[in-house]
Residue frames as a rotation matrix with the C-alpha (Angstrom) as fourth column:
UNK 1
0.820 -0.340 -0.461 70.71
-0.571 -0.552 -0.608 108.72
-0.048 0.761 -0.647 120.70
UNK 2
0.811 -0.553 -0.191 73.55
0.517 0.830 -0.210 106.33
0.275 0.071 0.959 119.11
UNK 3
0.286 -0.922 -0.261 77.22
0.216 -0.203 0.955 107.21
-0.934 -0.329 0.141 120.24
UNK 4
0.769 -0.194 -0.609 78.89
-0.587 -0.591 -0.553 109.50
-0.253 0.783 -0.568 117.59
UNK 5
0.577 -0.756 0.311 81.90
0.733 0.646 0.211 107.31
-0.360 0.106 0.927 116.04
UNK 6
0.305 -0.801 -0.515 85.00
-0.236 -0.587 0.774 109.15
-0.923 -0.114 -0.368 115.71
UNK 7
0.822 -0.210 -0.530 86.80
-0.480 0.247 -0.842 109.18
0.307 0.946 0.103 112.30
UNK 8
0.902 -0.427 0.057 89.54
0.371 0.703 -0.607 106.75
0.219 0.569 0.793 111.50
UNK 9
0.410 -0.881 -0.237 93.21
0.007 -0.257 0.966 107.84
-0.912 -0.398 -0.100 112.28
UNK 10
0.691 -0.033 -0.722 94.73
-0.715 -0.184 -0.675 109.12
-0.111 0.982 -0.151 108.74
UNK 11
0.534 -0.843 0.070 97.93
0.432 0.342 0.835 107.26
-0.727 -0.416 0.547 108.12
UNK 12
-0.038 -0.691 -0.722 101.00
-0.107 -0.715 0.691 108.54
-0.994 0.104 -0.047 106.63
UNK 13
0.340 -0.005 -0.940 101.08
-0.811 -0.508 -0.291 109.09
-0.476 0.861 -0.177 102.93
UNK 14
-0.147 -0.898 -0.414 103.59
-0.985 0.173 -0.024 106.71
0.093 0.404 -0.910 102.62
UNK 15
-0.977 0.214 0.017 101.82
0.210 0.970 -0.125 103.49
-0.043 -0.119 -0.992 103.86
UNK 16
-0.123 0.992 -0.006 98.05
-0.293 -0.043 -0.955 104.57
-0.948 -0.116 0.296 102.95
UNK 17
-0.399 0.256 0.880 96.75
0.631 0.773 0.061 101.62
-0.665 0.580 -0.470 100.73
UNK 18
0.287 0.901 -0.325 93.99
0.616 -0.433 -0.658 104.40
-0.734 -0.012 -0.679 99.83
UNK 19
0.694 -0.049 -0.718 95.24
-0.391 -0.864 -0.318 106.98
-0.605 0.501 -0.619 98.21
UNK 20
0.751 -0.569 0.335 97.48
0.597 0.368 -0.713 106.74
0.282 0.735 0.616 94.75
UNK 21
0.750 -0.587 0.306 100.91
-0.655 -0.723 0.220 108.49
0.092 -0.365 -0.926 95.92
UNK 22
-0.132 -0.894 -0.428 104.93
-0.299 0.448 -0.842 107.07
0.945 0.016 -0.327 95.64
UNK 23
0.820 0.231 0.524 104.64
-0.562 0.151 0.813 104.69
0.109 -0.961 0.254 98.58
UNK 24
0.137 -0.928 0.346 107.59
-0.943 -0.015 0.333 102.45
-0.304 -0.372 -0.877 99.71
UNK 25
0.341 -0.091 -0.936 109.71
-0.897 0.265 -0.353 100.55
0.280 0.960 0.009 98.08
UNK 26
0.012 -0.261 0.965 109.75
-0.994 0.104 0.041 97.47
-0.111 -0.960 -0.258 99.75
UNK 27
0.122 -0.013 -0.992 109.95
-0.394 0.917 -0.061 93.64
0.911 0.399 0.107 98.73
UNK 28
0.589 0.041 0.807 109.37
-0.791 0.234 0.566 91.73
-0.166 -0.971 0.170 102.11
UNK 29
0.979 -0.153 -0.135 111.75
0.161 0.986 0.051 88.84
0.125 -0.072 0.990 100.72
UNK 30
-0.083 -0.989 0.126 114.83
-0.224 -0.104 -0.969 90.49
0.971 -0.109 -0.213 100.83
UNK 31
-0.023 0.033 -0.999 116.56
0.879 0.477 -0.005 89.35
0.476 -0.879 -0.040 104.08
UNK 32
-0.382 -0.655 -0.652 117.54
0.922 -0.216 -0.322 93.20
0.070 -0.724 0.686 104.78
UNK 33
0.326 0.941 0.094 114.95
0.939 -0.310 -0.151 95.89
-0.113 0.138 -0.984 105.20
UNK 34
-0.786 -0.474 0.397 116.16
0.594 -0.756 0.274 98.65
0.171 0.451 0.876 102.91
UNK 35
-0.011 0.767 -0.641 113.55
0.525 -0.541 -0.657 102.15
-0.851 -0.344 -0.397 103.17
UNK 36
-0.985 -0.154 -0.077 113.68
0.049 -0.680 0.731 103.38
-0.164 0.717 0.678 99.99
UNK 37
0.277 0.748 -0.604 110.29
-0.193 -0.572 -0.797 105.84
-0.941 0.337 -0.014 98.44
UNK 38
0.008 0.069 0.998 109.58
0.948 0.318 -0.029 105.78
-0.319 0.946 -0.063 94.67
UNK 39
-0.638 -0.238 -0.732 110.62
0.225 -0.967 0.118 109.05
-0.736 -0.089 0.671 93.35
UNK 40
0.497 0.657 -0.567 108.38
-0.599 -0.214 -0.772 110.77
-0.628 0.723 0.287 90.10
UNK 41
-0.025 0.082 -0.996 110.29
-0.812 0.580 0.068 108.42
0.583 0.811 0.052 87.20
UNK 42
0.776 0.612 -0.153 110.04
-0.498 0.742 0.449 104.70
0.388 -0.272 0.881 87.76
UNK 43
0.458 -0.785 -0.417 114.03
0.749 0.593 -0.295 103.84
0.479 -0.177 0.860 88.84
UNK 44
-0.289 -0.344 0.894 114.42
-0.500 -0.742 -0.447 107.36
0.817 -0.576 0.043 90.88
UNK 45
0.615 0.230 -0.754 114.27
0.628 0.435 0.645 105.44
0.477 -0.870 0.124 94.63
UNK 46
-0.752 -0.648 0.120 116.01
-0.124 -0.039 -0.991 107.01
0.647 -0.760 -0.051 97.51
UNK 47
-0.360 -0.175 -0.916 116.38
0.694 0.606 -0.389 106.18
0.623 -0.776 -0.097 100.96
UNK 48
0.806 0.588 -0.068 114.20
0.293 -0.297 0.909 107.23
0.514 -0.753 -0.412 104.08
UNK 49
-0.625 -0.780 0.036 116.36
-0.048 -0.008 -0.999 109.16
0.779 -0.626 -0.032 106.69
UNK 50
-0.719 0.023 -0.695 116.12
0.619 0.476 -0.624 108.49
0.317 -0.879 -0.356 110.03
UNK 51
-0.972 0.166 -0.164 113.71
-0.177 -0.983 0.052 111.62
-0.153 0.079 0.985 110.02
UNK 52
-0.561 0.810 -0.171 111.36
-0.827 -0.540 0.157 110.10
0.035 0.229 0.973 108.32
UNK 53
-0.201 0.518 -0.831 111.10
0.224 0.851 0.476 106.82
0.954 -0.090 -0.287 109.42
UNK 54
-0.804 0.461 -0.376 110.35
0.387 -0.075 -0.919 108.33
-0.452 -0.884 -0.118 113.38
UNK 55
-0.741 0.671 -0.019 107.22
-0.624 -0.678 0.389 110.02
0.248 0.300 0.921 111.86
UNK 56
-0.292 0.707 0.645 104.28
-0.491 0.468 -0.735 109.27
-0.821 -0.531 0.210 113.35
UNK 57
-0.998 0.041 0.049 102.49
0.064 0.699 0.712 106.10
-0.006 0.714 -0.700 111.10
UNK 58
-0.142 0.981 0.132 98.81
0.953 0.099 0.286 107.56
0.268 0.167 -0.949 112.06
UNK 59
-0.958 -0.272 0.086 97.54
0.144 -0.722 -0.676 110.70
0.247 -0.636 0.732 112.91
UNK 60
0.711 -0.149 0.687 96.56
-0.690 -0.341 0.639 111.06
0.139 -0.928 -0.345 115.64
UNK 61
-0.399 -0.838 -0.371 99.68
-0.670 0.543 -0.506 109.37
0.626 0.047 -0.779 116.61
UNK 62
0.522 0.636 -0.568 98.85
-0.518 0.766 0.382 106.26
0.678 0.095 0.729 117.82
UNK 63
-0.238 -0.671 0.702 100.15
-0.914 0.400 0.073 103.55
-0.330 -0.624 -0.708 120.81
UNK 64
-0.459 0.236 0.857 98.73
-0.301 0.866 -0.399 100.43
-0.836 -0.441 -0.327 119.84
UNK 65
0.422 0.615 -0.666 97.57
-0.837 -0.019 -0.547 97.72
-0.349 0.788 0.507 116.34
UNK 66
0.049 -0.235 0.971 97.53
0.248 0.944 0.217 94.79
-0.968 0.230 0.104 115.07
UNK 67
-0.285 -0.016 -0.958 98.34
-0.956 -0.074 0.285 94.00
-0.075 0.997 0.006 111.28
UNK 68
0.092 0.231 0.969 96.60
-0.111 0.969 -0.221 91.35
-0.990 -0.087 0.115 109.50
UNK 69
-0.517 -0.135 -0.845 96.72
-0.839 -0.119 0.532 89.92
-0.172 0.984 -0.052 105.86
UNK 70
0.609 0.750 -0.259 94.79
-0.762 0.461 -0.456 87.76
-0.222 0.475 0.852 103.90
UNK 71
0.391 -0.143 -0.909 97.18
-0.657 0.648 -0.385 85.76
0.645 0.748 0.160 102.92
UNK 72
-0.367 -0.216 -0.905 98.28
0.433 0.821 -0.372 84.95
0.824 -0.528 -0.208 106.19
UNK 73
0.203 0.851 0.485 95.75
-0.345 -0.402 0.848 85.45
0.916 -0.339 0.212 108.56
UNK 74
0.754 -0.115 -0.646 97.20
0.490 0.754 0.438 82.91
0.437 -0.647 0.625 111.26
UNK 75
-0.096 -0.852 -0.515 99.95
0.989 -0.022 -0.149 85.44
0.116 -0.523 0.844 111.98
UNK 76
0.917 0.114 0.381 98.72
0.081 -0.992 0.102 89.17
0.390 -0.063 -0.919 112.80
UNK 77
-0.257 -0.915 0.310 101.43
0.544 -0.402 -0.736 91.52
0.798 -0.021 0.602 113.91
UNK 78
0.732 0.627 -0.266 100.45
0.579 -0.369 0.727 93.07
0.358 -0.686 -0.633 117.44
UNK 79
-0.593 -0.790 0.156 102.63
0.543 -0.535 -0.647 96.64
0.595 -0.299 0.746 118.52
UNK 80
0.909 0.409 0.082 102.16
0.219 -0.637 0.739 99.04
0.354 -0.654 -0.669 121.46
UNK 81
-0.360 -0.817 0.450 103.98
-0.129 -0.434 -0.892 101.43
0.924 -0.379 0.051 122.82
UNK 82
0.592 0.462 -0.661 104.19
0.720 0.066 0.691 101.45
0.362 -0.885 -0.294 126.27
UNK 83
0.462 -0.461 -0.758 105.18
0.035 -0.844 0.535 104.94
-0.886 -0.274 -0.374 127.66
UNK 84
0.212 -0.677 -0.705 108.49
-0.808 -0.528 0.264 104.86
-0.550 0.514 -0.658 125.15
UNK 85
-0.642 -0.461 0.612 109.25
-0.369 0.886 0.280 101.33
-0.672 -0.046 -0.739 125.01
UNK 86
-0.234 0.373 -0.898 107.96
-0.905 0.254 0.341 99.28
0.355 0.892 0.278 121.77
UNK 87
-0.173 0.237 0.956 106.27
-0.400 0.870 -0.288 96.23
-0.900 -0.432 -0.056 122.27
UNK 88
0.806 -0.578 -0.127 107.95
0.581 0.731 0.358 94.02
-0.114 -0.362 0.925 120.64
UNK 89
0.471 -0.506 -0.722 111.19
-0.104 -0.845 0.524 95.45
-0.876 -0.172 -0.451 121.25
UNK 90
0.827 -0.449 0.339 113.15
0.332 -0.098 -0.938 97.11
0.455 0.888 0.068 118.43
UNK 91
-0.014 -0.965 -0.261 116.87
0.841 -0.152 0.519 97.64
-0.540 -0.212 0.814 119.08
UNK 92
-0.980 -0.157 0.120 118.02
0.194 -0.879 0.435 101.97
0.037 0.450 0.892 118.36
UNK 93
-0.171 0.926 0.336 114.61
0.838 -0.043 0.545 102.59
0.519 0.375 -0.768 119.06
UNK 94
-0.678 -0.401 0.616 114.55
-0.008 -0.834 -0.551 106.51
0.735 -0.378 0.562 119.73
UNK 95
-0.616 0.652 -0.441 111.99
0.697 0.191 -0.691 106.67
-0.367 -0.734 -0.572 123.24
UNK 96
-0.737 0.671 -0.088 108.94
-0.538 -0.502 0.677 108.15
0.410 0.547 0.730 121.15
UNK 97
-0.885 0.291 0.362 105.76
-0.196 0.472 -0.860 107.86
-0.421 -0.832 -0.361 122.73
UNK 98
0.491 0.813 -0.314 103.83
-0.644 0.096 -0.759 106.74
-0.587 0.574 0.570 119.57
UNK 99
0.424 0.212 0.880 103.77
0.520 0.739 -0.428 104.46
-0.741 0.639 0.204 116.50
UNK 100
0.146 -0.251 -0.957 106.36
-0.280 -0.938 0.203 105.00
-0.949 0.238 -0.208 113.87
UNK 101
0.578 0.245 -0.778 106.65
-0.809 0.295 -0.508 104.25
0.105 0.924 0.369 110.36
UNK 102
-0.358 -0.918 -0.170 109.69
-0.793 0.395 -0.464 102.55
0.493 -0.031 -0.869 111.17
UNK 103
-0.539 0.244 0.806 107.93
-0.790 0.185 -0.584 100.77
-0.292 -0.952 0.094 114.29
UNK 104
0.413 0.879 -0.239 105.36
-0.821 0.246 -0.515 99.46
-0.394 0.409 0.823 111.83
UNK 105
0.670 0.161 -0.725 107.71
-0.738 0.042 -0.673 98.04
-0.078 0.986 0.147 109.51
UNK 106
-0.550 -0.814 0.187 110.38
-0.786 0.430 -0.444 96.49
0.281 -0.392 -0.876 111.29
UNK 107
-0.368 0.685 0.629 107.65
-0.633 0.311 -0.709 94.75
-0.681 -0.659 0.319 113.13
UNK 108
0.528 0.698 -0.484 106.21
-0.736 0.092 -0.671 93.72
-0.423 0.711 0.562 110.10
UNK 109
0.439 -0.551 -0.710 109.30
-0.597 0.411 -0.689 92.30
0.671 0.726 -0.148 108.22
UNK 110
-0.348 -0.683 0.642 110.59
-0.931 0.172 -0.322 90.45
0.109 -0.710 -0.696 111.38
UNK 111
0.017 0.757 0.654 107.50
-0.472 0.583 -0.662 88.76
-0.882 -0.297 0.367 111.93
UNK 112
0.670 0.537 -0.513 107.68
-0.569 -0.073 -0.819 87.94
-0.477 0.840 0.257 108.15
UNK 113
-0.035 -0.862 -0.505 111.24
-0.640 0.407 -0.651 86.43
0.767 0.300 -0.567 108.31
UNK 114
-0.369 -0.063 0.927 110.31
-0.654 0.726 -0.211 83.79
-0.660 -0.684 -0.309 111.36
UNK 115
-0.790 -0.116 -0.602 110.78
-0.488 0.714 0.503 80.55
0.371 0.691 -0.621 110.24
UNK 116
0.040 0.978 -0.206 107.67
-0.862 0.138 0.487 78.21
0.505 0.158 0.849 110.43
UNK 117
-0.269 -0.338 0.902 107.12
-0.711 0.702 0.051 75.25
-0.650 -0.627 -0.429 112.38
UNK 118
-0.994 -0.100 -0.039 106.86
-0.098 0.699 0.709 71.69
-0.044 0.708 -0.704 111.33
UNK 119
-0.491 0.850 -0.191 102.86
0.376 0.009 -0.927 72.10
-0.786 -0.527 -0.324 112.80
UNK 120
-0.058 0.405 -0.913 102.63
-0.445 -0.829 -0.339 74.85
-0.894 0.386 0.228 110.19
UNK 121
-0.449 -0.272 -0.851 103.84
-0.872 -0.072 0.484 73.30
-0.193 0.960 -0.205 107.64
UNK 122
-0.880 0.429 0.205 101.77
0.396 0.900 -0.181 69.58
-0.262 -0.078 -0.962 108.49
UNK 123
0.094 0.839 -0.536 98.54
0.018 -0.540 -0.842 72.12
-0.995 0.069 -0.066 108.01
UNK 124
-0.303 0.015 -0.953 99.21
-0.750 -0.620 0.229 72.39
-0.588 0.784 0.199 104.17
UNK 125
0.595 0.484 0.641 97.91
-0.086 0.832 -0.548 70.69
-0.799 0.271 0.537 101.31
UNK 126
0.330 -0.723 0.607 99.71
0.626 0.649 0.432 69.23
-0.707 0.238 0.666 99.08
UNK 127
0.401 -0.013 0.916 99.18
0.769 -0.538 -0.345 71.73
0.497 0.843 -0.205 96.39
UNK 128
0.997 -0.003 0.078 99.89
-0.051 -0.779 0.624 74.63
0.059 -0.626 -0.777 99.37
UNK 129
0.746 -0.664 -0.056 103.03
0.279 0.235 0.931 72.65
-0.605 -0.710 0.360 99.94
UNK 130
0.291 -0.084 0.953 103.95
0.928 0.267 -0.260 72.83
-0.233 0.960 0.156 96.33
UNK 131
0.591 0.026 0.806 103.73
0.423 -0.861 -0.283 77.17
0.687 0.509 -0.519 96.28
UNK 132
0.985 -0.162 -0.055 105.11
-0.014 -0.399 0.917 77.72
-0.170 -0.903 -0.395 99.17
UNK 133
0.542 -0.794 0.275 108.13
0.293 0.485 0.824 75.65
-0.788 -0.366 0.495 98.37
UNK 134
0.510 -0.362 0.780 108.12
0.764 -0.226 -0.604 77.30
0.395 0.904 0.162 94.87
UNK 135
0.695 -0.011 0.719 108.44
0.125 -0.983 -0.137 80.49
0.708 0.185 -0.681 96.54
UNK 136
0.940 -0.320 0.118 110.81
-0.161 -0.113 0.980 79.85
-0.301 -0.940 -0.158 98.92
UNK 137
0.265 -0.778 0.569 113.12
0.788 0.515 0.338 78.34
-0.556 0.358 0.750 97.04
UNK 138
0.433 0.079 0.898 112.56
0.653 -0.714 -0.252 81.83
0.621 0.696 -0.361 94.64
UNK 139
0.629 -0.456 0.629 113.92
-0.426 -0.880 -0.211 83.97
0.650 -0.135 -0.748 97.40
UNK 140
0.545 -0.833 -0.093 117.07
-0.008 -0.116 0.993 82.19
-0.838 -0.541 -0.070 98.47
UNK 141
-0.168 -0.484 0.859 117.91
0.780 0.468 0.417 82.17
-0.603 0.740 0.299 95.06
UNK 142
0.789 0.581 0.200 116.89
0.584 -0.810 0.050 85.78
0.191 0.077 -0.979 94.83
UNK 143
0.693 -0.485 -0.533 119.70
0.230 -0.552 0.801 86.86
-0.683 -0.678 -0.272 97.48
UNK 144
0.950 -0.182 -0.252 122.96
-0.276 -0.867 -0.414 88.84
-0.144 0.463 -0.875 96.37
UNK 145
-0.193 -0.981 0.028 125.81
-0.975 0.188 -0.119 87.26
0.111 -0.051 -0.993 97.01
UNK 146
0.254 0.309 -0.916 126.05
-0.244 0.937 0.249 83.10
0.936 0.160 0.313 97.46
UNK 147
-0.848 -0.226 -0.479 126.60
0.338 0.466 -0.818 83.29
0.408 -0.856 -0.318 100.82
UNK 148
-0.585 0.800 0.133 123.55
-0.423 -0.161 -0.891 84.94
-0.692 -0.578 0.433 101.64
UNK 149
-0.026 0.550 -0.835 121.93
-0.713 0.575 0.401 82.39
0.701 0.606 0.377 99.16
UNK 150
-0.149 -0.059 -0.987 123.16
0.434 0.893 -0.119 79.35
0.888 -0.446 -0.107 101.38
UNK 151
-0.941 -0.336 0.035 122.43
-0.052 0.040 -0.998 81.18
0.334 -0.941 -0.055 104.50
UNK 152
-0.173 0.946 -0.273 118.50
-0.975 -0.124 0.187 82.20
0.143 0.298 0.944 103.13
UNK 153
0.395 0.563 -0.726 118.25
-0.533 0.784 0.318 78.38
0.749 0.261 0.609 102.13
UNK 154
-0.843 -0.499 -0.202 119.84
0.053 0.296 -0.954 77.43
0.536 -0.814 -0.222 105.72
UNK 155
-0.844 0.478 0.242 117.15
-0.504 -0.556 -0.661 79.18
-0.181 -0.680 0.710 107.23
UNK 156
-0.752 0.531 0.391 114.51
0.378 0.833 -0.404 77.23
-0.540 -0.156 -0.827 106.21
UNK 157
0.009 0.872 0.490 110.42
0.546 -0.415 0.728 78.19
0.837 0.261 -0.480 104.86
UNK 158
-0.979 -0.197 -0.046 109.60
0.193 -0.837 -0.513 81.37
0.063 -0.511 0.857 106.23
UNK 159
0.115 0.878 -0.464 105.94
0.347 -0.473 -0.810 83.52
-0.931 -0.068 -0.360 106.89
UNK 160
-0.114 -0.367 -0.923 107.20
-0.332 -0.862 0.384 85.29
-0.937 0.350 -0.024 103.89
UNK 161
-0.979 -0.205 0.016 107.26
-0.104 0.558 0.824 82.49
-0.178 0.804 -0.567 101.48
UNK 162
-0.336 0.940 0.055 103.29
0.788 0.313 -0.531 82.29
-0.516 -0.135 -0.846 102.27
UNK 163
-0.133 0.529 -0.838 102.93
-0.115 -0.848 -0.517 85.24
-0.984 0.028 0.174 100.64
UNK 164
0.315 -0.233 0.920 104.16
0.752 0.653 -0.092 83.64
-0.579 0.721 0.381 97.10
UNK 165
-0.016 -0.388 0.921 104.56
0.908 -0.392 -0.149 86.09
0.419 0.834 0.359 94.34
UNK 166
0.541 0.713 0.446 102.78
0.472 -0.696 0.541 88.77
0.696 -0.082 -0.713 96.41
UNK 167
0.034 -0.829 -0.558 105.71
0.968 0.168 -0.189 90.13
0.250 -0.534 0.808 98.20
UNK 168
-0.509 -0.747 0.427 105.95
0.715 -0.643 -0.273 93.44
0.479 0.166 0.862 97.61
UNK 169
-0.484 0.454 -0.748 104.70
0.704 -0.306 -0.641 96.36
-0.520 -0.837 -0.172 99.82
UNK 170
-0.765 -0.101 0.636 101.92
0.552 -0.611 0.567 98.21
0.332 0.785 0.523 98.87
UNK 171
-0.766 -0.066 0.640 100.32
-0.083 -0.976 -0.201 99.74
0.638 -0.207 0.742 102.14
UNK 172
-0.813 0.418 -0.405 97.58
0.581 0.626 -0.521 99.58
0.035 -0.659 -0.752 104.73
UNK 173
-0.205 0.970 0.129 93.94
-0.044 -0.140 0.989 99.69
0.978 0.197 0.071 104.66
UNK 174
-0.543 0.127 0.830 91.79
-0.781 -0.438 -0.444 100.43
0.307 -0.890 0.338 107.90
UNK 175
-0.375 0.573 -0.729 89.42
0.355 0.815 0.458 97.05
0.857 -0.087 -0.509 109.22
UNK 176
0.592 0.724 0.355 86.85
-0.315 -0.198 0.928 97.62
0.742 -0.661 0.111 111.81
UNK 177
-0.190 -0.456 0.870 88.23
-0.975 -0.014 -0.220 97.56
0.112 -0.890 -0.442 115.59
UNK 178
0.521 0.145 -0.841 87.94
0.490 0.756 0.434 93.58
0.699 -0.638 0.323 117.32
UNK 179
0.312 -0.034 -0.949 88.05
0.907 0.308 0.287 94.05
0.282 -0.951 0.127 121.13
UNK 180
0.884 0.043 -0.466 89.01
0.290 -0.832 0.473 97.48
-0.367 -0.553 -0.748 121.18
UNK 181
-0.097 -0.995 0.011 92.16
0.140 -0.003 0.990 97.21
-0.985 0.098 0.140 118.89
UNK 182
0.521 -0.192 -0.832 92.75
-0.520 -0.844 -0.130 99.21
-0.677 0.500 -0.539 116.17
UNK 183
0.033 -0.619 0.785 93.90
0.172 0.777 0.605 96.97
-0.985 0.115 0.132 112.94
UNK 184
-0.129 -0.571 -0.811 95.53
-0.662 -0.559 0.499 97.58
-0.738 0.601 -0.306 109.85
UNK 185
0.787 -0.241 0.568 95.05
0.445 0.859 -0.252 95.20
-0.427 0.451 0.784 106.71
UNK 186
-0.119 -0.984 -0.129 98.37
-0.292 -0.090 0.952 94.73
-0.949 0.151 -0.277 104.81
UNK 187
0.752 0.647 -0.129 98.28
-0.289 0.147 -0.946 95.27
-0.593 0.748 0.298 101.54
UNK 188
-0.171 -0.979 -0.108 100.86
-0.312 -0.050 0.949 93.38
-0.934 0.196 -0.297 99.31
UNK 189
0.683 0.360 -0.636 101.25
-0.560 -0.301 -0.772 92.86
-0.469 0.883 -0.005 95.34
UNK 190
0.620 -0.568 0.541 103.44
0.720 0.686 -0.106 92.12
-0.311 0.456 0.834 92.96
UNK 191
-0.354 -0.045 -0.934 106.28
0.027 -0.999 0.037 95.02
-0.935 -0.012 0.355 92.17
UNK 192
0.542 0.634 0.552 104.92
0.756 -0.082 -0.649 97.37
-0.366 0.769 -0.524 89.25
């Protein structure tokens, strides 16, 4: 007799790719991860409290997952808790012994703001080099104020720019386990 497979882990409302429902408002190019939720009209946003970014991000609540995307496949995102402690660490991080929305996302957008090596960038083709740089240049020239313009275009090409137009957050799908790890695809868009 085959081994019964367990269902899936739901995830929260807010980051399930799956289901049609106000998910976070998020744009992964800004430099400063804001939490804001789409309210019922299309310019009603408010802000996550601290409440609801510790919610658990799966239920069952969850220690441990990788995130991957299609568009950049060369950089998953790998978190675990370990007892309390977050792998990688997050700074103010309350000692919860699961995966929180917050956990997810921070994770996410960090990893998404490391600048690229020159290796990475010797791997493109010319035409690769071409969108990237479109889109990089688009979000330091995005930022609010001209100092955080010249500090954006200080910083160099990011993970983020790989994403090109497709910036915005719009939640996570489930992907078969590899090795015994639980993984998440990232779903991003354009905003709507």
């Amino acid at each position: 007799m085959a081994p019964m497979e367990l269902p899936r882990p739901q995830l929260h409302n807010l980051i399930n790719g799956d289901i049609v429902a106000p998910h976070l408002y998020i744009n992964f190019v800004d430099a400063d991860l804001v939490f804001r939720k789409r309210g019922s009209g299309i310019y009603n946003l408010s802000t996550l409290s601290s409440y609801d970014l510790e919610q658990p991000a799966m239920h069952p609540q969850m220690t441990r997952v990788r995130i991957v995307c299609d568009m950049i496949p060369q950089w998953p995102v790998d978190l675990q808790v370990l007892g309390t402690s977050l792998s990688p660490h997050r700074r103010r991080r309350n000692a919860l012994p699961y995966l929180t929305l917050e956990d997810i996302l921070q994770a996410l957008h960090a990893s998404l703001h490391r600048k690229i090596s020159h290796h990475e960038w010797g791997r493109l083709s010319t035409s690769q080099e071409t969108e990237v740089a479109r889109a990089y240049t688009r979000r330091y020239k995005s930022a609010r104020s001209e100092w955080s313009e010249r500090q954006q275009q200080a910083e160099g090409v990011k993970r983020v720019d790989f994403l090109l137009k497709t910036t915005w957050f719009k939640g996570f799908t489930w992907l078969d386990p590899e090795n015994g790890v639980e993984r998440l695809k990232l779903l991003v868009g354009m905003e709507s």
